[in-house]
N, C-alpha and C positions, 0 to 999 in steps of 0.2 A: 401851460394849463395847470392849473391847480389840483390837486386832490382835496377836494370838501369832507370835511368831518361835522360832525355836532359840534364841536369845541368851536369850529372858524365860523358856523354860523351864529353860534353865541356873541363868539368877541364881536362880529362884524355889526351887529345889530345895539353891541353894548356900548363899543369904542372902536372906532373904524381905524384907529392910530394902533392900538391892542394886536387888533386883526392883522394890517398888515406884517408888524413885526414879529408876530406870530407864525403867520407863513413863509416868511423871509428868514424863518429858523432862528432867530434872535429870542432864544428862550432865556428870562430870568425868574421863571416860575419858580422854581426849585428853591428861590432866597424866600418865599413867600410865606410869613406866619399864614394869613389866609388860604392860599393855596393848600398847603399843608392841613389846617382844620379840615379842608374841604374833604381832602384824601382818607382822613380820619373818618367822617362820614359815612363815604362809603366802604371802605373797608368794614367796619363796624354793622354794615346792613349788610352786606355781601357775605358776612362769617353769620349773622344771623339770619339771615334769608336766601335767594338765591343768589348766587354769584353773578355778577358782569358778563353780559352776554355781548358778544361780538357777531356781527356777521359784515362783511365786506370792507368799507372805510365806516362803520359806525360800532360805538361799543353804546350800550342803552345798561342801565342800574338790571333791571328784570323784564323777562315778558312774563304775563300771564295768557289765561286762556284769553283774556278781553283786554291786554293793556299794553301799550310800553308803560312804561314807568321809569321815572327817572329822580332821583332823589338830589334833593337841595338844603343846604345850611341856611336859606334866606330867599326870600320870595321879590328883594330889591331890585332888580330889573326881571320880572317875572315876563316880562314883551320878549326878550331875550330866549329863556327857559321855556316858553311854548314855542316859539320858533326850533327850535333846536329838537323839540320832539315833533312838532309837524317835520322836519327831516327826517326823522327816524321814520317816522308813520311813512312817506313817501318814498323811501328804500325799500319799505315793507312790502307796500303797495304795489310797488315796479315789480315783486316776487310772486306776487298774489297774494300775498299774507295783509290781510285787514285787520288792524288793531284800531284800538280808539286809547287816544293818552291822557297818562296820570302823573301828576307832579307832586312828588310828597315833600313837601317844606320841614326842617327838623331845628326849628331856632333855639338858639339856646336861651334859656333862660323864661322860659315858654312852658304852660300845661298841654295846650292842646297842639297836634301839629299840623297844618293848612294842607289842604288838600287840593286841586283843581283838576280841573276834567277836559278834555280837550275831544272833540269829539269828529272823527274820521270822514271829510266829505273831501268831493271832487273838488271846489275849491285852492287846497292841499298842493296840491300837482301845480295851478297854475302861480300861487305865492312862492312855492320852494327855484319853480325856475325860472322867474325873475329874480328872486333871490340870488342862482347860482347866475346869472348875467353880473348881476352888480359885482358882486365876489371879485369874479374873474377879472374887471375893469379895475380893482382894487389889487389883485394881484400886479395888472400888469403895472403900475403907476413904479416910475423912478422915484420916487422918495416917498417917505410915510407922510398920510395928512399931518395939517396941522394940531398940536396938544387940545385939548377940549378943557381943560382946567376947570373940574366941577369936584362937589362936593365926593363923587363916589370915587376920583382920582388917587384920595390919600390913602386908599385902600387897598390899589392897583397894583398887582405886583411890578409890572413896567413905570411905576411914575417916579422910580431913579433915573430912570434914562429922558423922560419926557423933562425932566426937571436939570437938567443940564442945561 
């Protein structure tokens, strides 16, 4: 059985090939100029705003009184990035704590920065565990799927390994 974080339901919904080696501890994030930008991010929000809040397997950017929020360099697979706070919102939920989510986009090279709104319904509950079914079928699988070879791959911190 897997332990689900934000992060695994990002990758799973981004790159099912990410995901699994992801969970399989095959980390090569660390070589990642992107990855890195990313950390920059929120470091940079977290020293000016509130810090990374943790509660259980979930770290979310901020709560407010009305929000998760969760802060992004790029809005490119933003199906991903709402999925990932519907998980938060549904942790939440399991505690009693109702939020409705916020995603703040911070592109470079950008004036304004995209905001989305995501907003807290029962719904919620039954997409996150279907969700965690799929996950787990993907955990158990003896090998990773096959490479997906798209445009957002050259990006990937994994698409050394995918490119062997």
């Amino acid at each position: 059985m897997v332990k689900i974080t934000g992060t695994i339901i990002n990758y799973y919904l981004h790159c099912k090939r990410q995901c699994w080696l992801f969970m399989k501890k095959i980390n090569l994030e660390d070589n990642s100029e992107e990855v890195r930008l990313g950390r920059v991010l929120h470091e940079n929000k977290s020293t000016t705003q509130n810090a990374e809040v943790a509660i259980d397997n979930i770290k979310t950017d901020k709560i407010t009184d009305k929000y998760i929020v969760e802060y992004k360099k790029s809005d490119a697979d933003l199906e991903a990035t709402i999925m990932q706070v519907k998980y938060y919102m549904y942790i939440l939920n399991q505690k009693g704590i109702k939020k409705d989510g916020k995603i703040e986009v911070f592109e470079k090279n950008k004036q304004n920065n995209k905001i989305h709104y995501i907003e807290n319904n029962e719904q919620i509950n039954n997409e996150i565990n279907e969700l965690k079914k799929e996950i787990e079928i993907l955990y158990n699988m003896k090998i990773p799927p096959k490479q997906q070879r798209e445009n957002k791959c050259k990006k990937c911190a994994y698409s050394d390994y995918c490119n062997l």
